[in-house]
N, C-alpha and C positions, 0 to 999 in steps of 0.2 A: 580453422581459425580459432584461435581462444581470446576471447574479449577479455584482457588485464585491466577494465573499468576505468583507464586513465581520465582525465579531463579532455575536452576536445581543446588542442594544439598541444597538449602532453607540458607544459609550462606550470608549473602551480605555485612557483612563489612572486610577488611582486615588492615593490619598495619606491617610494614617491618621488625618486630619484630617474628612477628607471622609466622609459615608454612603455616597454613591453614586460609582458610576464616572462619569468626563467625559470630556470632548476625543472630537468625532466621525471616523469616518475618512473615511464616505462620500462627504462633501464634496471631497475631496483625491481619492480614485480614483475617484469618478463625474466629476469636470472632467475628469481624466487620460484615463479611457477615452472621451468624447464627443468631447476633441479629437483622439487616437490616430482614431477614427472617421471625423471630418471628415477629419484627414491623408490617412488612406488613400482616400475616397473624392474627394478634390480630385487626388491621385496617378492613380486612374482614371478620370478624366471627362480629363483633360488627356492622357494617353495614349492612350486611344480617338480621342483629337482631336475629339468631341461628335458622333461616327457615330452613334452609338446616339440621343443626342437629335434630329437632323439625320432620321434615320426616323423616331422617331414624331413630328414637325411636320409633313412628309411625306406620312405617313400619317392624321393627322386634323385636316390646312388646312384642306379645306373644312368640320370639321364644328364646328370651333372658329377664326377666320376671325382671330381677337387673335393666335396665333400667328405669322403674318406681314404682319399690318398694318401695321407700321413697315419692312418692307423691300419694298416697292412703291413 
């Protein structure tokens, strides 16, 4: 779980018109942190240079065989 620190009911604006609070935040900092997420992980899979994926294909060809079927 990643706590995006919303307000509890995620509501943050109000106006003396309205009963209730509106306008949600989660939206706007859940996209934010997902893509921050993907960034950082597309950041280390490209600097690794895909060592890390490159072992475990390596490591279970034979027991999953789809893994390198298009490079034969």
């Amino acid at each position: 779980m990643i706590d995006n620190h919303s307000v509890s009911g995620d509501a943050i604006l109000t106006h003396p018109k309205v009963s209730v609070a509106f306008t949600s935040t989660s939206t706007v900092i859940g996209t934010t942190i997902l893509n921050a997420n993907l960034s950082e992980e597309t950041k280390l899979m490209v600097e690794d240079g895909g060592k890390h994926n490159q072992a475990l294909i390596k490591k279970y060809e034979n027991r999953i065989p789809l893994l390198t079927q298009n490079n034969k």
